[in-house]
N, C-alpha and C positions, 0 to 999 in steps of 0.2 A: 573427870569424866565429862565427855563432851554433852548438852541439852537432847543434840539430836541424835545421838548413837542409839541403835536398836537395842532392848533392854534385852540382858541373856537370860533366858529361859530355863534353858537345857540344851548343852551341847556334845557332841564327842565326833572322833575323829574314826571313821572308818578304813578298817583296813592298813596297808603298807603297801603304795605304788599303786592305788587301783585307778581305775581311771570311770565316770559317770558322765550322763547327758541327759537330756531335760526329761526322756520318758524313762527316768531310773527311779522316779519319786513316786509315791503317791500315799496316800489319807485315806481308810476306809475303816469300818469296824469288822476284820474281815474275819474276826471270829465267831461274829454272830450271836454277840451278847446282848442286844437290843435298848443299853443303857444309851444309845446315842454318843460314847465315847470313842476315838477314831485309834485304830494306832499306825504308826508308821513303817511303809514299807519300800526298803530299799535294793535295788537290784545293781551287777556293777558289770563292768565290759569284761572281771574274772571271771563271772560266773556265782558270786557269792548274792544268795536272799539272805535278808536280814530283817528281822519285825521288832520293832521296838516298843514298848508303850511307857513312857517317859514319867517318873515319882520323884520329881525332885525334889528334898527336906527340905531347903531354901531356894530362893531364885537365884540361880545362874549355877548350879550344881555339876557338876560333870557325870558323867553316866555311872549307873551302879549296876552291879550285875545283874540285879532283877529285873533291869528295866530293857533287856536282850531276851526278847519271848521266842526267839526261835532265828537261828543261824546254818544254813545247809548251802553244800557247796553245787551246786549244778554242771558245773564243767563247761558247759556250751556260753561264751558271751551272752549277758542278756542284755538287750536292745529296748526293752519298752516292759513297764509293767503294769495290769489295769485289773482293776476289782467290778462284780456284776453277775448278774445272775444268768451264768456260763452251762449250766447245768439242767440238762430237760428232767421235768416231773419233781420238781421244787423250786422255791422260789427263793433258798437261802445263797448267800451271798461265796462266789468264789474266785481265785485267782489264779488272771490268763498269766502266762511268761512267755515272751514273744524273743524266740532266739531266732540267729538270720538264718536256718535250716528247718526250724519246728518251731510248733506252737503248745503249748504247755498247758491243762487248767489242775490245777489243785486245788484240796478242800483242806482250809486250816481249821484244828481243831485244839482245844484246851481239855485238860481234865484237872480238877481240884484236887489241889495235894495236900494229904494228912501228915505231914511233918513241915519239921522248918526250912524245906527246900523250896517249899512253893508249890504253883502251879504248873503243869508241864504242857507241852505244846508241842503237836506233830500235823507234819505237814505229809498227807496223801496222793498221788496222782490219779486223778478222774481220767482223764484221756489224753490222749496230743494226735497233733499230725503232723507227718512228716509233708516240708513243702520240696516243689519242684523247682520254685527259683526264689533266692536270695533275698528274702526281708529288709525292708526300710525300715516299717513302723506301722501301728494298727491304729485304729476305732471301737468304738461297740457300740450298739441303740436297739431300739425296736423297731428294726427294719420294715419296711412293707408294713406299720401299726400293727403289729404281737405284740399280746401283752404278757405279762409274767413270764417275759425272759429275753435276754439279749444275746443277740448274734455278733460275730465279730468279720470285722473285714482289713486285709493285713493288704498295704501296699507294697509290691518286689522292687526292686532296684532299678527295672527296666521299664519300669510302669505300667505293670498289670494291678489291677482290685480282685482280691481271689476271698470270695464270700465264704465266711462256715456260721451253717446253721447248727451250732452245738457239736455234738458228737460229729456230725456230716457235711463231709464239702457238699455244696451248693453248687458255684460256677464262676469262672475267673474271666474277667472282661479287661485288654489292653484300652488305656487312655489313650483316642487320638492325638497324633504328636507330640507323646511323650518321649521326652530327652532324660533329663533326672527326676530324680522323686522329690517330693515337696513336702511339707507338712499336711495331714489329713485331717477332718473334721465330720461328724454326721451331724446333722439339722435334722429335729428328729418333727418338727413343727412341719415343713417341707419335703420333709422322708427323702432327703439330700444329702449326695457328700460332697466336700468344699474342700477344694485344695490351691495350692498353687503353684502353677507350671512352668518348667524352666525357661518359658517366652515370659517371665516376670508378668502371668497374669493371673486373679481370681478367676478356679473355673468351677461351676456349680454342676453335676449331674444328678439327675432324678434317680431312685433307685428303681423305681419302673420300668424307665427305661434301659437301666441295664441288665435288670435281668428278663430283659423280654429280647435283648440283641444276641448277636448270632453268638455264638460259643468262641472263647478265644482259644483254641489250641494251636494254631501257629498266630506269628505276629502279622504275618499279610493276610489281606483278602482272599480268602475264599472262594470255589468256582459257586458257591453259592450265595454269596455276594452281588458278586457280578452279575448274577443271570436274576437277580433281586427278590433270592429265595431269602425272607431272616431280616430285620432290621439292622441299620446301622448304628453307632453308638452315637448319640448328639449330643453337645451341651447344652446344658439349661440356660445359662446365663455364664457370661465374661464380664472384667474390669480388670481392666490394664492399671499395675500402679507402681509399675516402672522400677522398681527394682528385688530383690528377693524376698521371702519370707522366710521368718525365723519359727513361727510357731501361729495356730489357728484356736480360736476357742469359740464357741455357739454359747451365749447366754440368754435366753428367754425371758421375758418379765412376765407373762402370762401365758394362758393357751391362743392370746388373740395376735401378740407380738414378741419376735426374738432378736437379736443383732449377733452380725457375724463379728470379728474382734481378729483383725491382722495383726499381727509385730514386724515389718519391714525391719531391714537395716538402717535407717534414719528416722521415719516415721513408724505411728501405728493408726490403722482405719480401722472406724467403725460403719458395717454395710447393713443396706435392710434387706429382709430375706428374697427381693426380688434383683438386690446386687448393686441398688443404688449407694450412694454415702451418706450417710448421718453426719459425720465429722470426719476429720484426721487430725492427728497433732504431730508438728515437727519436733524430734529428741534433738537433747543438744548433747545425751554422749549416744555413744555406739549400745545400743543394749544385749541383755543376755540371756533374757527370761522377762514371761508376765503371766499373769492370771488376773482377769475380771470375775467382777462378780457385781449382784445383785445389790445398791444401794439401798440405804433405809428413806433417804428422798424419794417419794417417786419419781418415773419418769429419767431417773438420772443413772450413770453404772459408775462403779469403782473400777480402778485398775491398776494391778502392783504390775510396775512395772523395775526389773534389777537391770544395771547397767553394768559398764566391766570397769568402771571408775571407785568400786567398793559400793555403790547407794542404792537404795531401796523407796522409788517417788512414789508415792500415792495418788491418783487423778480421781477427780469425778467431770467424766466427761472429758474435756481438756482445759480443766484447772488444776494446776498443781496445788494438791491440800495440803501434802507431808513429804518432806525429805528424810531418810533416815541411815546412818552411817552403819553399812558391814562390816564385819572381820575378814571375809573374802568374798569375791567374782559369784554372783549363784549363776548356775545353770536352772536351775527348777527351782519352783515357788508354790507352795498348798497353803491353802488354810484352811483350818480343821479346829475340833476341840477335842482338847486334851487333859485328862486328868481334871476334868469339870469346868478348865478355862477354856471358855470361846472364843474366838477369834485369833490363837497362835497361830503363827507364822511360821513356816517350817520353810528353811532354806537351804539346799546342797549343793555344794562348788564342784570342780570337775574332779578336784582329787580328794573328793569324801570328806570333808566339813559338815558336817547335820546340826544347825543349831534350830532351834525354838526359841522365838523372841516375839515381843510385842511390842506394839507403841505405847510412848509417855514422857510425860516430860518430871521424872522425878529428879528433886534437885538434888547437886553435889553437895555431900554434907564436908568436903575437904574444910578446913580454916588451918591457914598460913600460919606458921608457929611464930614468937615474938622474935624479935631478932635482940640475942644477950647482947647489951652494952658491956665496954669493957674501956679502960682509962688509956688514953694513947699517952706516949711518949715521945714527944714530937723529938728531943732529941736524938735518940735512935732512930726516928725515922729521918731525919736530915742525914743524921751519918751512912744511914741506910742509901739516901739517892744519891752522894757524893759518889759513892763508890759504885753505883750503877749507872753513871753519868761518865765515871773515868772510865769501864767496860767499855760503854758505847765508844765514847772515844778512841780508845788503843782496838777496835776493830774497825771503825773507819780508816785508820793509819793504817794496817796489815790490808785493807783492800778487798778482803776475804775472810771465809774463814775456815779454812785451812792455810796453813805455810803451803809458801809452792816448792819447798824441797819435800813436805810432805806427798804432795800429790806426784810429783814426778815417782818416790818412792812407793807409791802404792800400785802402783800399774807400768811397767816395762814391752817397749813392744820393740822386738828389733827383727831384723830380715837379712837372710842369705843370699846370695845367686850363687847357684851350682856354677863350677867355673865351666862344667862340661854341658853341650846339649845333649837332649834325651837322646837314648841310644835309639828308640824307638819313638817321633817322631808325633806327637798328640794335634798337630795342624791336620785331620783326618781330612775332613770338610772344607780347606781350603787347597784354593786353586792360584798361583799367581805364576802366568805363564809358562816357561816350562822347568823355572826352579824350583827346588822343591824345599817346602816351607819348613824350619826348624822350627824345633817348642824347647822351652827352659824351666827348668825344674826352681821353684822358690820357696825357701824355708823361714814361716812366717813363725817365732817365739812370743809366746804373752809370758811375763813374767809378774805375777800378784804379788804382794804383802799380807793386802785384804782381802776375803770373800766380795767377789764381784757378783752382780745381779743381770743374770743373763747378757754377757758380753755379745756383742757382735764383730764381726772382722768383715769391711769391707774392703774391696781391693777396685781401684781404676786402672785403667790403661788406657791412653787415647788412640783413635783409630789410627792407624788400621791394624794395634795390637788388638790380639782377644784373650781372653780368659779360660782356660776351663771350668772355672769355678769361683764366682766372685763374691760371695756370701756365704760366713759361718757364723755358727751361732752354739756359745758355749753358756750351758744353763750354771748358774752360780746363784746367790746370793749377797747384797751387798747394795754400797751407794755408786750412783752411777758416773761414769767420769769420760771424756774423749782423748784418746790420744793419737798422736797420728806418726808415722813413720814413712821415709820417703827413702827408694833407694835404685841407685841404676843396673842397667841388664846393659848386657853384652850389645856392642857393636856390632859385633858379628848374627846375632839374630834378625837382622833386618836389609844388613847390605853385605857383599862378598868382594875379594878383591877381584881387579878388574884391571883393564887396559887403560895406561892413562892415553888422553887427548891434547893432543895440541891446540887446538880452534874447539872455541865455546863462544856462545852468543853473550853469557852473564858470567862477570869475573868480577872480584871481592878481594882489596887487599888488606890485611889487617896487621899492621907497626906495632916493636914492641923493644924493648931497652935493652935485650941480651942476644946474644948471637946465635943464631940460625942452629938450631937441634935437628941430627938426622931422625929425618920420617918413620926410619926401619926404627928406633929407641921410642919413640910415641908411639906408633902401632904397629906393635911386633908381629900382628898375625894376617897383618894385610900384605905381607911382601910378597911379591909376583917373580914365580922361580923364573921365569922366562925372562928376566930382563936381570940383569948386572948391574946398571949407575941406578938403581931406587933410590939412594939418600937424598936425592931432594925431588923426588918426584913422586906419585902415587897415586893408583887410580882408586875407585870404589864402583862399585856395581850395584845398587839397591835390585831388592825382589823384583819392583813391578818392572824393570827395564830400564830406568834411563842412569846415568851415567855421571860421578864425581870426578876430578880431576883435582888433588893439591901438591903445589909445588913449594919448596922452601927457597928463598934467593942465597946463592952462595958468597956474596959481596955484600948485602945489607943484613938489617935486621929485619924485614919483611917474610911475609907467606901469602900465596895470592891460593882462591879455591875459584874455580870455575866448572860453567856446567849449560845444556844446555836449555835446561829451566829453570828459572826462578827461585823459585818455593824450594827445589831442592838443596839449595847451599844452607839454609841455615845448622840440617842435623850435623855436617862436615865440621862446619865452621864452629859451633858450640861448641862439638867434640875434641878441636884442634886446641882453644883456649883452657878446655881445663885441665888436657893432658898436659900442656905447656905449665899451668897453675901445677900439676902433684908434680911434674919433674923439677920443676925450681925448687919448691918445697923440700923434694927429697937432696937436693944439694946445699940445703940450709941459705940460700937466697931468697930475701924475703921481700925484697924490694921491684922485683919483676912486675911489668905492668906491661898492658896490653891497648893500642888505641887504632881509632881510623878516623883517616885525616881525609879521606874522598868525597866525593857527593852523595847526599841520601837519594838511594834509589828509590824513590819514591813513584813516577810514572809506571814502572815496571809492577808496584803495589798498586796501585789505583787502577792498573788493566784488572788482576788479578779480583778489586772490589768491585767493577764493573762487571764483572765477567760471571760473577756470586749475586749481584743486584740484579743482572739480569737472568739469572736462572727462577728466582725467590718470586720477578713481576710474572715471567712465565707458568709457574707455579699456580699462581693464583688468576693465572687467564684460563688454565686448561680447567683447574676446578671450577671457576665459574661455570664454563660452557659444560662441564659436566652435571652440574647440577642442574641447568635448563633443561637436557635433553634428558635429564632422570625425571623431571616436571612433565615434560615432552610425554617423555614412555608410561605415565601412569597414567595422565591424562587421555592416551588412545587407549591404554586398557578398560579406564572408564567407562568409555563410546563402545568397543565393545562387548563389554561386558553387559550391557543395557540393550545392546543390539540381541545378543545371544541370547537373553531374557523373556526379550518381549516373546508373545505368544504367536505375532505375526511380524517377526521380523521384516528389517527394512534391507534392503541389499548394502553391502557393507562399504563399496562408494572407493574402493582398495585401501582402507584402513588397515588390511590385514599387510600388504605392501609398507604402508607406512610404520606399523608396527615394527617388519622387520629391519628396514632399515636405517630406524631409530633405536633397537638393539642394539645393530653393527658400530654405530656411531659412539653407545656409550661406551660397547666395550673397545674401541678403538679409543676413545679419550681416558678411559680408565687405565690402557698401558700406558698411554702418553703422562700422564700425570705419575706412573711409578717409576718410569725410567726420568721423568723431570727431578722425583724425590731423592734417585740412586746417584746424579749426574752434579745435583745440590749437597749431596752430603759429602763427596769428593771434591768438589769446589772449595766447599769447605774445610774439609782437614787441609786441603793446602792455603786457602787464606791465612786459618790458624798457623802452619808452618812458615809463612811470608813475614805474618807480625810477630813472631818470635824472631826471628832476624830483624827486623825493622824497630822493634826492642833494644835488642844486641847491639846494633850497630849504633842508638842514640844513646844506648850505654857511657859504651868505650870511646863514642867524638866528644860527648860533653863529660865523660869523666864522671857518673853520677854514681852514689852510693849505692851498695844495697837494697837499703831504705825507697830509694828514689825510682829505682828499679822494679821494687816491687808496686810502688803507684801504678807505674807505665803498665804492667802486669796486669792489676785489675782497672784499667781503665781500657785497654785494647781487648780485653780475653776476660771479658764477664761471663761468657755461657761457656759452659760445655757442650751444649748441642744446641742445633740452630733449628730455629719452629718458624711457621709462618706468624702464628700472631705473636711470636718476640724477638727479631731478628735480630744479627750482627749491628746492621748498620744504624736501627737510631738507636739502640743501646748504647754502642761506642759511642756516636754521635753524645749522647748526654754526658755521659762520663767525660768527654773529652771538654763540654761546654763547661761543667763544674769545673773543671781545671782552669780553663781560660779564665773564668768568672771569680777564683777564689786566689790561688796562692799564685798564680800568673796573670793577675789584674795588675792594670796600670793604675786605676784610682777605685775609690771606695764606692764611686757612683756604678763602678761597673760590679761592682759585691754585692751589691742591693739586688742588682737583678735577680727575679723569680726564674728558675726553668718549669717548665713545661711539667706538670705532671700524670700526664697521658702520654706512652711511647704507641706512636704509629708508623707503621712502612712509610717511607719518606717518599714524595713523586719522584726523585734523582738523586745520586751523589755527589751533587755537586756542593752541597752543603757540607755533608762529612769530610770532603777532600780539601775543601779550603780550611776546614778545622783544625785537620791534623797538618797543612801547611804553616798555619796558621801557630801551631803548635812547637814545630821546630824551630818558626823565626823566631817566638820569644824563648826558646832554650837558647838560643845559637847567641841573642842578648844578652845571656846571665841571668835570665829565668833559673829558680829551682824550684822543685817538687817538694810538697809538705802536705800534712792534712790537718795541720793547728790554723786557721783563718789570722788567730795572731802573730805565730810564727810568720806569715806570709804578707802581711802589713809592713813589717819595716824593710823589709828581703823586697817589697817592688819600689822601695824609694829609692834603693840604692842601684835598681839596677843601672849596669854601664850604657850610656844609652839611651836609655828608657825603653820599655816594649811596647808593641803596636796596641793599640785599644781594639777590644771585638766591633769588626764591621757594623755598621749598623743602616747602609744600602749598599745598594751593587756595586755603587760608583766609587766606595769607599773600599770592597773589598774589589775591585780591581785594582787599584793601585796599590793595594799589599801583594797583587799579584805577582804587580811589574818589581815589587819590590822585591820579594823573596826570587823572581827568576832566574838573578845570577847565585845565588845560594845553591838553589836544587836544580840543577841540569838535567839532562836526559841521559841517563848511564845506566849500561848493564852490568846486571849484579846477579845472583844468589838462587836458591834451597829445593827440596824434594820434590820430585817429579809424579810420583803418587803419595796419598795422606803418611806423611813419615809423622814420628810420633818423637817429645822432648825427648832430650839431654836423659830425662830422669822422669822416663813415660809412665814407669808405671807406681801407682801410690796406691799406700796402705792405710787405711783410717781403720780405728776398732772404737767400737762404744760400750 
């Protein structure tokens, strides 16, 4: 047990689900026994009173039933609970209950009981009144100096003070410029209430003065008012202290001096009753609750103040005296005497905690028990590590720990495509000219061993495929594991057959070691009734418009595709190779292979990277100028908003002019900047469609593996989507430079280099384009792909050759210019005309 934890008292837990706030507490002897013993009385937002008067056999006892003097259910939430002499024509003690529609006073009573049940206790109703508007929270004092009895004054929601003298309303007065209600206070020294206003200030009102101002029955002035029939309501005194209050308390140390006692949300102030500051102390947590009180120093006050950190600080003045550790958060804090101990501390949390505790520092009587010796066997324990030494061992070898036939076996994911498109057509929402868009139905299987722990199935497609539905989620139990499954859709969902053409700007031919297969046996569903000789000819037609054309040669072993964009050859041409790949296959020839022996069309790709570089600088011109004139536009709202303010406006000078047509201007850059983004992401899918062809094609000229294939992959095609602050091009840009610098270096001085580890939009392409020139002349040497730095050490001693070293000035990469010139010529080639999406677009991951 910790030194500083509050000592338990007596505790118990109120209720099931109720809910409490700081005027739910309070300490009085409200039965009227005159021993000076308090008991406590709790109120909750159900509606349940509760009086307890706490007998614990030992310290820290849990409640017993006799120490529950009286439990009635009220029905109405109660809001605030206070003890006082409520009652005209006696002076004995009774209690208000402040619900948000009425106000309540009861008389608790005890009778002594002649058996072993005890004493009994009932609770009377003396009066209530029903209110007109919606209760905050109340006060009590001896208003206007009466003595022998107190009056209560309840604040509404909307900020009126509505006075009852006892039995009878008095007269309700609205606070000027009241927003919300605040904490309330009476200064009975002052014959003031003290609250504060949702302008985050202390405001003090005389109660003279409000009950001498005009009558509040509506919220506005009055014709009597105005015509200056009636006083107005003034305040007494203000201090602004800059942010909310949590709670107010009036402590007096005499009849000649009192202090007012804020609780802020960071701070608490001490004021004097003319509103000046005594002190403040800055909290260092968030608090939740306080209660001062009268020190035994003169001159000085105490004050508990409860945090939402569990603690309980003690101050005098603002010295911290005592820190002490809760069991939970208080909302409310009393201190009272109980059961003949003075100074318990009574704390309740917001979900009914009630404990009773004090300070002190009694020690832990804990002592650590001896710890038994016992004889080791060092032999056993040696034979013991051998054999958790060879463990470790034989699971570093395995690499894991599970087998990976296990894991494949525990989670199965595979995928159908419907061979047929939907009968009825799910592209609802889309438009692309005046074809009309087919949807395909895919049947995704998870097949378990184990209980899986909420699986997920995530599915991709790249644009301009979409999805219906790209996230599931199947609740299971289990260890969690990824698998991924990839599979192809139909040709037919993206392009139709079509007219082939003669004349194309971009023509692609791709050599291969068997003899020329009719087109109609590859793609049986592209053949065009309208024409007769298709065996070596075939056109395609994609959605967005533009046009395929592949021919077979009837004398070689060649296939030429042509087209007359770009970007669009690549989906043909992937598709042509691996139909070629299953038909060899199904003839049990295994040795078919596929190559291109032409120029890398590489200028036709560098238009394409220009063309994407320049959209990305435009991009970031139109947002800038956007954001000026958004600075622009607030800036003149400022001017007149101060204009429109002042009392004697100045003439507006045609800011109103300028206003509007710095409006026009943003919303004119704010289209500009979305047709920039729409015009950018098209650019894009066809870049990505360019370097998959421009992949492809350094595939099959230098012959490289898989393996090899797949570098190229993640070295061109890092994002999946392209941002301004992480673009295409110095992405690729680094990945293509780690290449040069690692398993395509000529010496180890150039593996030392550091890259860059900040990627920024580059001022021009001119760097990225010498790179990936730069790229192909050391492939085209006998460079290969790796990503062991040792594998790639002895593979560049050997190359045929040698490869070129990374430029390292201009003057150096010109003349790899001139060098590589006769290599990559100007030749038209390849792929999709709008964003066409891989071979094998769409992929399925599940977690």
């Amino acid at each position: 047990m910790s030194l500083f934890k509050a000592r338990d008292w007596w505790s118990t837990v109120l209720g099931e689900k109720e809910e409490f706030d700081q005027g739910c507490l309070c300490l009085a002897d409200i039965d009227n026994t005159g021993n000076g013993q308090d008991k406590i009385i709790v109120g909750s937002f159900m509606g349940y009173l509760r009086i307890f008067n706490p007998h614990p056999v030992k310290t820290g006892d849990g409640t017993q039933a006799e120490d529950l003097l009286l439990e009635v259910h009220l029905r109405d939430p109660i809001l605030q609970v206070e003890v006082g002499k409520f009652v005209s024509g006696t002076e004995m003690l009774h209690l208000a209950v402040l619900h948000s529609r009425k106000l309540c006073v009861y008389s608790i009573s005890g009778t002594l009981g002649n058996v072993e049940h005890g004493n009994q206790y009932q609770i009377k109703l003396m009066y209530e009144h029903n209110l007109q508007r919606t209760a905050c929270n109340m006060t009590y004092g001896s208003f206007g100096g009466v003595k022998g009895r107190d009056l209560i004054c309840i604040q509404s929601m909307d900020g009126m003070l509505m006075v009852f003298e006892q039995e009878s309303y008095a007269f309700g007065r609205f606070l000027p410029g009241s927003l919300l209600p605040g904490p309330l206070a009476y200064s009975s020294r002052t014959d003031s209430f003290i609250t504060v206003s949702s302008c985050r200030q202390v405001e003090s009102y005389k109660y003279q003065v409000l009950a001498f101002a005009t009558d509040a029955d509506k919220r506005q002035e009055t014709e009597q008012q105005k015509l200056g029939s009636g006083k107005r309501l003034v305040v007494d005194w203000t201090l602004n202290i800059g942010e909310q209050a949590l709670d107010i308390c009036i402590v007096s140390f005499n009849q000649s001096a009192s202090s007012v006692f804020v609780l802020g949300e960071r701070n608490f102030f001490c004021l004097k009753d003319n509103g000046q500051i005594r002190f403040m102390k800055k909290l260092d947590c968030s608090p939740s609750c306080f209660l001062p009180y009268c020190s035994v120093s003169e001159g000085t006050t105490n004050t508990l103040i409860g945090n939402h950190n569990n603690m309980l600080h003690i101050y005098q003045d603002v010295t911290l005296k005592w820190a002490t550790q809760l069991p939970h958060i208080p909302v409310a804090v009393r201190v009272g005497c109980l059961h003949d101990l003075k100074g318990v501390i009574v704390t309740l949390s917001d979900d009914g905690h009630l404990q009773c505790s004090y300070l002190g520092t009694d020690p832990s009587l804990f002592q650590a028990p001896k710890v038994e010796s016992r004889e080791l066997h060092y032999d056993e324990l040696d034979t013991e590590l051998k054999e958790l030494q060879k463990i470790i061992k034989d699971v570093n070898k395995s690499q894991g720990i599970w087998p990976i036939t296990e894991r494949e076996d525990d989670l199965k994911v595979s995928a159908m495509v419907s061979p047929n498109f939907d009968s009825v057509s799910q592209a609802t929402d889309v438009e692309v000219g005046t074809d009309l868009v087919p949807s395909v139905t895919v049947k995704v299987t998870l097949q378990n061993r184990l209980a899986l722990q909420k699986a997920k199935l995530s599915v991709y497609v790249q644009p301009p495929l979409v999805l219906t539905c790209d996230q599931f989620t199947f609740e299971f139990m289990g260890i969690p594991r990824v698998i991924q499954c990839k599979f192809r859709l139909p040709l037919k969902l993206i392009c139709l057959p079509g007219q082939p053409s003669k004349t194309a700007s971009h023509k692609l031919t791709i050599d291969t070691n068997k003899s020329p297969v009719s087109l109609l046996s590859l793609f049986p569903g592209f053949a065009n009734q309208s024409e007769d000789d298709q065996v070596n000819v075939m056109g395609f037609h994609f959605l967005g418009g533009s046009r395929v054309t592949l021919l077979a040669s009837k004398t070689s072993q060649r296939y030429r595709i042509q087209s007359e964009q770009f970007e669009d050859l690549w989906l043909i041409t992937n598709e042509l190779i691996i139909r070629l790949q299953e038909y060899f296959e199904k003839q049990g020839i295994k040795d078919f292979a596929c190559s291109f022996s032409g120029s890398m069309p590489l200028q036709e790709y560098f238009e394409l990277i220009d063309h994407h570089f320049e959209l990305r600088i435009n991009g970031e011109k139109l947002e800038e100028l956007l954001s000026e004139r958004a600075v622009q536009f607030r800036a003149i709202q400022r001017r007149l908003l101060t204009r429109f303010k002042d009392k004697t406006p100045a003439p507006l000078q045609h800011l109103d002019i300028l206003l509007d047509g710095t409006y026009k201007q943003v919303i004119a850059l704010a289209d500009a900047v979305e047709e920039n983004q729409d015009n950018l992401f098209q650019s894009f899918t066809k870049l990505r469609s360019a370097t998959q062809l421009v992949i492809l094609l350094i595939g099959l000229w230098q012959k490289l593996s898989p393996d090899q294939v797949a570098i190229l992959e993640a070295a061109f095609l890092p994002l999946q989507q392209d941002t301004q602050e992480l673009g295409w091009e110095e992405t690729v840009d680094a990945a293509i430079s780690h290449l040069l610098k690692t398993c395509l270096s000529k010496s180890s001085k150039e593996q030392a280099l550091n890259l860059s580890s900040q990627l920024n939009i580059p001022k021009d392409t001119s760097r990225l384009k010498k790179h990936i020139t730069l790229l192909c002349d050391r492939l085209a040497k006998g460079g290969r792909l790796c990503l062991s730095t040792d594998a790639a050490a002895p593979q560049t001693m050997v190359m045929p050759g040698g490869c070129t070293t990374i430029p390292e000035s201009d003057l150096e990469e010109r003349s790899i210019e001139q060098d590589s010139a006769e290599l990559f010529t100007n030749h038209k080639h390849l792929i999709v005309e709008t964003p066409m999406p891989e071979v094998s677009p769409l992929q399925g991951v599940s977690e």
